[in-house]
N, C-alpha and C positions, 0 to 999 in steps of 0.2 A: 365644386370639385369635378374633376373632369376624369370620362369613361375608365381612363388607364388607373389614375389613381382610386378610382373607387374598386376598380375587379381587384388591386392588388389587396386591398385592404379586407376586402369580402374574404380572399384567399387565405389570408392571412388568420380572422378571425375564424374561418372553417376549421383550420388547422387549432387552435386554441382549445377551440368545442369539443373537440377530436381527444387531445390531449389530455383533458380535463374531466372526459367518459372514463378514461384510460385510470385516471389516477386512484380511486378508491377501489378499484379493481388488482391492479397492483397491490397497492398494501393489502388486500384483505386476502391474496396469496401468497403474501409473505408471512402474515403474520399468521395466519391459519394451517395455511399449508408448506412452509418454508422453502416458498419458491420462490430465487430472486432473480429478478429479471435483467436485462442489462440489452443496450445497443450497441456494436463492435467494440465490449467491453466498458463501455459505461453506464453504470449504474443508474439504475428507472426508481431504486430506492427512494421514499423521502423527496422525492423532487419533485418542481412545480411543472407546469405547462410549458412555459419555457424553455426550462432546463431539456424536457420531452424531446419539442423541434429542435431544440439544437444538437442533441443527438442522432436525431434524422438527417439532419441538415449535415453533418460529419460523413454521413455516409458516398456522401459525392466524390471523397478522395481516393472510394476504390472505383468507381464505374461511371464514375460523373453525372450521377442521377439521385435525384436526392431520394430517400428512403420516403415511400409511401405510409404516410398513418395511418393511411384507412387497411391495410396492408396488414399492420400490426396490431391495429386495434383488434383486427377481426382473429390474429392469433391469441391475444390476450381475454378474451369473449372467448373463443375454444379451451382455451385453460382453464375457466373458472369453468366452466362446463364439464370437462371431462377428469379435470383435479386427481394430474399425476404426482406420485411421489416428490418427497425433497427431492430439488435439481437446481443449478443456477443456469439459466436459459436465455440464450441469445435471441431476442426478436429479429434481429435481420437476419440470420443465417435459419432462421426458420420462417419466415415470410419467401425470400427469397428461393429457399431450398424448395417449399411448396408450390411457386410456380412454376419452379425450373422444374420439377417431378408431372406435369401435366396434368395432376389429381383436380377431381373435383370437390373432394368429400376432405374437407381441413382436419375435422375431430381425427378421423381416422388415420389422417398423417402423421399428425401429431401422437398420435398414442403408438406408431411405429418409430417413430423418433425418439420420443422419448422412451423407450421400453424398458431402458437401463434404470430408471427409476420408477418404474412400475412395483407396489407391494412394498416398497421401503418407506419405514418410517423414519420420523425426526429423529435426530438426535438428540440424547439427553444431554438437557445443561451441564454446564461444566463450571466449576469457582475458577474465578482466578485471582489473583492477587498485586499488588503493585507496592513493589517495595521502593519506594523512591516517587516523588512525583514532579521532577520539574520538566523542562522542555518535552522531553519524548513520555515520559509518564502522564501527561495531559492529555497529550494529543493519542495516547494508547484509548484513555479513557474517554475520550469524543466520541472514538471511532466505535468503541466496544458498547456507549450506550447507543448508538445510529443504530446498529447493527443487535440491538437486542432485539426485536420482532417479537418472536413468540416466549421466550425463554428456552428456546430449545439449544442456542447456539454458548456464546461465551456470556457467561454470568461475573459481571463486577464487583466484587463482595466487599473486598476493603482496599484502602491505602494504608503503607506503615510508614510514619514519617516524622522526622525528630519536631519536639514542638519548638516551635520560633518565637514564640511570646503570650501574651496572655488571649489574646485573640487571634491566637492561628486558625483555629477552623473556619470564622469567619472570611480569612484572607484565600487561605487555597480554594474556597468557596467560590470567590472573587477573582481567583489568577483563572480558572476554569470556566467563570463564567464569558471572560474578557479576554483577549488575547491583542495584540499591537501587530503581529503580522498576520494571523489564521483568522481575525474577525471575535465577534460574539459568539458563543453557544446556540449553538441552533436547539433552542428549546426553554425551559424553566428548569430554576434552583434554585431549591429551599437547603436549608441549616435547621437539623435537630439541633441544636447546642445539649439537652441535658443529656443526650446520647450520644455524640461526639460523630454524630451520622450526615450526611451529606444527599438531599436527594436530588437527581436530576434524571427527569423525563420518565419518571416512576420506577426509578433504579437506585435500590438503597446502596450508598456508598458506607460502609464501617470506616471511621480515621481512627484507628489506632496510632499509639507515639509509643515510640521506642529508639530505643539507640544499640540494641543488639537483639539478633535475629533469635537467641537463647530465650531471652524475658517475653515474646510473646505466644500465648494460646490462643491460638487460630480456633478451636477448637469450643472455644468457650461461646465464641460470633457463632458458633453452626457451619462452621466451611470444612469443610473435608474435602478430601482426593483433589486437591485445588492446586492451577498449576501457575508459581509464584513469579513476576515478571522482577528482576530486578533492573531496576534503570540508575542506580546511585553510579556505576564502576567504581564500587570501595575495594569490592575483589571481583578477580577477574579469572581463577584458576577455581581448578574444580576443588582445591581443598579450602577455598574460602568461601564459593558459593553452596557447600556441603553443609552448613552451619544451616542452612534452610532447612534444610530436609531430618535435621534433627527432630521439627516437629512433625508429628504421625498426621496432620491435617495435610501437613503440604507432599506431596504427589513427583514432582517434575517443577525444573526450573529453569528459564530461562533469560540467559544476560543481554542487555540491548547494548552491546559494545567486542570488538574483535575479544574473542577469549585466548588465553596464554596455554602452554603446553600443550597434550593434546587434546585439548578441549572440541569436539565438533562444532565448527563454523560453518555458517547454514546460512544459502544465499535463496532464500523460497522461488521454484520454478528452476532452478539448476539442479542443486542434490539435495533435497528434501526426501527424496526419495532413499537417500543413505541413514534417516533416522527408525529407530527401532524402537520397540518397547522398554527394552534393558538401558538404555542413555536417559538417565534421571538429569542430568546436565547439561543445560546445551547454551550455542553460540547463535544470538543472530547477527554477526560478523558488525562488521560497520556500512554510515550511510553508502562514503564510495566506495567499498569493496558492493556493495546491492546495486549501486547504479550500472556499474562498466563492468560486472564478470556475468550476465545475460549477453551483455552486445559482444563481449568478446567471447563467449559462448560459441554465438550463433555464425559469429566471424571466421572463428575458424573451424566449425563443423562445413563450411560451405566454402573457403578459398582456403584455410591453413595462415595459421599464424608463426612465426620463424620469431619472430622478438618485437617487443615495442619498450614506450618509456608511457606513462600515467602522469601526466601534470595537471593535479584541482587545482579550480579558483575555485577556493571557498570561505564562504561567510565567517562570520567569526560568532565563537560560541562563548560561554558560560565560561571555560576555562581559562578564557584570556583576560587581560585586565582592560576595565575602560579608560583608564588613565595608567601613565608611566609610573611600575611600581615594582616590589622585585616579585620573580616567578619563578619558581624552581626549574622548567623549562627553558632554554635559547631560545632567545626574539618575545617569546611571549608574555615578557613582561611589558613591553614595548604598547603606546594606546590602540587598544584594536579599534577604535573609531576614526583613528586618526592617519592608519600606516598597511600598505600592502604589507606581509608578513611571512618572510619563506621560512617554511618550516620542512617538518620530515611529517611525511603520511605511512601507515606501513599494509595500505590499501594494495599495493602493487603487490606486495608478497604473501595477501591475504588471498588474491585471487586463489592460488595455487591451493589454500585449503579447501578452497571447493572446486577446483576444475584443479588435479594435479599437473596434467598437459602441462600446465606454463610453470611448471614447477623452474623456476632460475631464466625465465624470458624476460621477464617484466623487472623497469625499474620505474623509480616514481618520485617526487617530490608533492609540497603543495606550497601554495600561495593564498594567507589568509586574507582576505578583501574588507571595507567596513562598509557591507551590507548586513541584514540583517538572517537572511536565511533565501535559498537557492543557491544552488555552486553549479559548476563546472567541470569537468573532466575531458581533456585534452588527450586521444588516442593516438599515438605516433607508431603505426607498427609496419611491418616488414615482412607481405606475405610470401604466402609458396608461389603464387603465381602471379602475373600479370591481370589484372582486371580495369575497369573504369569508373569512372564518379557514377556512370548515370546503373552501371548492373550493380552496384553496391546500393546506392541509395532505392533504387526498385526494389532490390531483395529486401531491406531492414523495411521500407515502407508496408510490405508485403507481410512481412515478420509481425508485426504491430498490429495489423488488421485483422490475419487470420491465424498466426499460426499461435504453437504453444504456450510460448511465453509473452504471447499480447499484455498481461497484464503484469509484465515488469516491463517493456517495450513499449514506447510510440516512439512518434514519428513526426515531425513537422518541417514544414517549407512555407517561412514566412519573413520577408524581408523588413518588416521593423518590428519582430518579435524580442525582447528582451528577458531579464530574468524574473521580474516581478510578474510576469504573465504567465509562469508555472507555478507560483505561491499557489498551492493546494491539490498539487500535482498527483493523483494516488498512483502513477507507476513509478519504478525504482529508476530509473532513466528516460532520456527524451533525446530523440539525435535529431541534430540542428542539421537537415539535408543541406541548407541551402551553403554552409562552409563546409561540407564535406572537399577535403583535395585528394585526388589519385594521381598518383607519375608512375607508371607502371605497377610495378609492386611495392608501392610505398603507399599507405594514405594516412589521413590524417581525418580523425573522428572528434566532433563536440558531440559532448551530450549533458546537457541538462538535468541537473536533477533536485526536488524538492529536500534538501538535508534531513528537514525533520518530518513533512507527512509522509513523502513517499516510502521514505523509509518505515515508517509507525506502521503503514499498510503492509509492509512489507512483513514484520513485526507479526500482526494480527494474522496472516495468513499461517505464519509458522506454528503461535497460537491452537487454529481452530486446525491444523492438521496435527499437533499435539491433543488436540481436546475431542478429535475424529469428529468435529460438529460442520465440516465442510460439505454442500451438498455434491453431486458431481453433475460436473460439466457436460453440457447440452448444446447442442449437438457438437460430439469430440470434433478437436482441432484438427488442421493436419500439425506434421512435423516441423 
């Protein structure tokens, strides 16, 4: 092997060594101290060596340098050392903040930086519940046992779910452990069978079966003050999801599908901040009203938005049929394996329930595709002003990196990038830079988005700011 090839590989496994100090240090401040860490918004949780450098390795797209481990290491070693409050913490904006501050003394930086979480304890666990368990009720409950650490955050108590045959528990055991687009269960599951209980990665699942929200006692499992996910859309208004909250277990509820009248539709990272105490009901809107009301957010907080049109290309779901058969919906009975499918989205005039601004801007369509999951959102809007491709795509690449809503935001430029390369995408959106088009004040936005994870994270965030089990944000964003 010759000189070059061997320093690259030295380098490389330096970096491994590096990574691999890093990892039992991480988890034992998450799950001790419920600090989670992240590199320009991705998560150091649970992840290998690898996963480590490739999050360093990311950082090249703000400063074209790649992120130092030894850098982060040495913040990660100061944290367990000086073991501040709950916080979720950015390793580059705190390596970097450190050097660019001139200090010598890191602990001491660090405990100025962090201050805001100085003296705060964990939060106490929270129940929550999952009324429904197919596509997004999975992927709710993946993300909720990842994210159990200490028990101080969202507690997974039960499933309610009609039974499907004589070895159902066996099978949702089995849909949970396997999945065809998201992979295997990153972890173990076991089946009580004489308790109808489900464990995975030392998280007791209750399967309760029911066919109405009346017949069960939550209460009788030990769950109280528990806040109940439903994912069926059997109702979708607050006087059908009210049926929940007849039991004194359950607390607060939330529908993972746009809710009817005026039900609060909640896009996390937009107007979350409009939820109160007093809204026992709430909306986490739909996937593409999550993916395109941040970017059209931040759009028109920084040029103005005057109108556009929302055309998805998106996957085809559960509701459609795999072969031609009748559908009480137009086109969808038509084979969604077999057939693009224009149908009506009513994403375009959901936006408005969370940004009113575009109250009667936006109009919208969609086109079902036969893949399995990743769609598309097609932006056509019509600003206040005159701009160009390259200060649109600067601003949102910018957006993604550092500012508030990074984590419904990214951002990529990648010429044979397609849609299977965000399967497990945890932001609510992703703008494809490289088709961005500007003609004055016209442009035209892709954005990618995972249908069903990105959205489920999106989901879980709404969640733990219902369940107050969110740490805060380290060191704050800008705007």
């Amino acid at each position: 092997m010759n000189q070059p090839a061997i320093d690259h590989l030295e380098a490389w496994n330096a970096k491994q060594e590096i990574a691999e100090r890093m990892i039992p240090l991480i988890g034992q401040l998450y799950r001790d101290h419920d600090i989670v860490m992240s590199v320009h918004g991705r998560s150091l949780i649970g992840r290998s060596a690898i996963d480590i450098i490739r999050a360093h390795s990311f950082a090249r797209k703000i400063d074209d340098v790649e992120l130092s481990l030894a850098d982060t290491s040495a913040v990660v070693e100061a944290l367990a050392a000086i073991q501040p409050g709950p916080a979720s913490v950015d390793l580059a904006l705190l390596a970097n903040g450190f050097k660019a501050s001139g200090s010598s003394d890191l602990e001491n930086y660090l405990r100025d930086a962090l201050a805001a979480a100085a003296g705060t304890r964990p939060a106490k666990g929270r129940d929550v519940v999952l009324y429904g368990f197919g596509r997004i009720g999975r992927l709710l409950a993946r993300i909720m046992i990842e994210h159990a650490g200490s028990g101080n955050g969202l507690n997974l108590r039960a499933i309610v779910i009609r039974r499907g045959s004589d070895n159902d528990l066996q099978k949702r055991a089995n849909l949970l452990r396997r999945d065809s687009v998201h992979g295997p269960f990153n972890g173990t599951i076991k089946v009580i069978e004489d308790e109808n209980v489900i464990l995975a990665n030392g998280v007791r699942i209750q399967v309760i079966y029911s066919n109405d929200p009346s017949t069960v006692d939550y209460a009788s499992y030990g769950i109280e003050d528990a806040i109940l996910v439903d994912n069926t859309g059997r109702w979708r208004d607050e006087e059908g999801l009210s049926q929940h909250l007849n039991s004194s277990a359950i607390s607060r509820v939330l529908l993972t599908a746009p809710g009817k009248g005026d039900l609060l539709n909640i896009v996390y990272g937009v107007n979350n901040d409009q939820i109160t105490n007093d809204q026992k009901i709430l909306s986490a809107a739909s996937c593409t009203t999550n993916a395109i009301t941040p970017v059209l957010k931040v759009l028109n907080d920084r040029f103005g938005v005057k109108q556009g049109h929302v055309e998805t290309v998106h996957s085809y779901t559960n509701d459609q049929n795999l072969i031609d058969n009748f559908h009480k919906g137009d086109r969808r009975g038509r084979s969604a394996a077999l057939n693009m499918v224009l149908t009506e989205t009513g994403a375009a005039k959901a936006v408005a329930k969370a940004l009113p601004e575009f109250e009667g801007k936006l109009t919208g369509n969609a086109i079902r595709v036969p893949t399995p999951d990743v769609s598309m959102a097609v932006l056509n809007l019509q600003l206040e002003a005159e701009t160009s491709r390259e200060e649109i795509n600067e601003f949102l690449q910018q957006v993604s990196l550092t500012g508030q809503l990074r984590t419904q935001i990214d951002y990529v430029e990648s010429p044979e990038i397609v849609s299977t390369d965000f399967v497990g995408s945890n932001r609510a959106g992703i703008v494809d830079g490289l088709a961005t088009i500007v003609t004055g004040s016209s442009a035209v936005l892709y954005v990618w988005y995972d249908n069903e994870y990105g959205y489920s994270c999106q989901v879980v965030r709404v969640i733990e700011q219902l369940a107050g089990s969110h740490p805060v944000q380290l060191p704050e964003l800008s705007a």
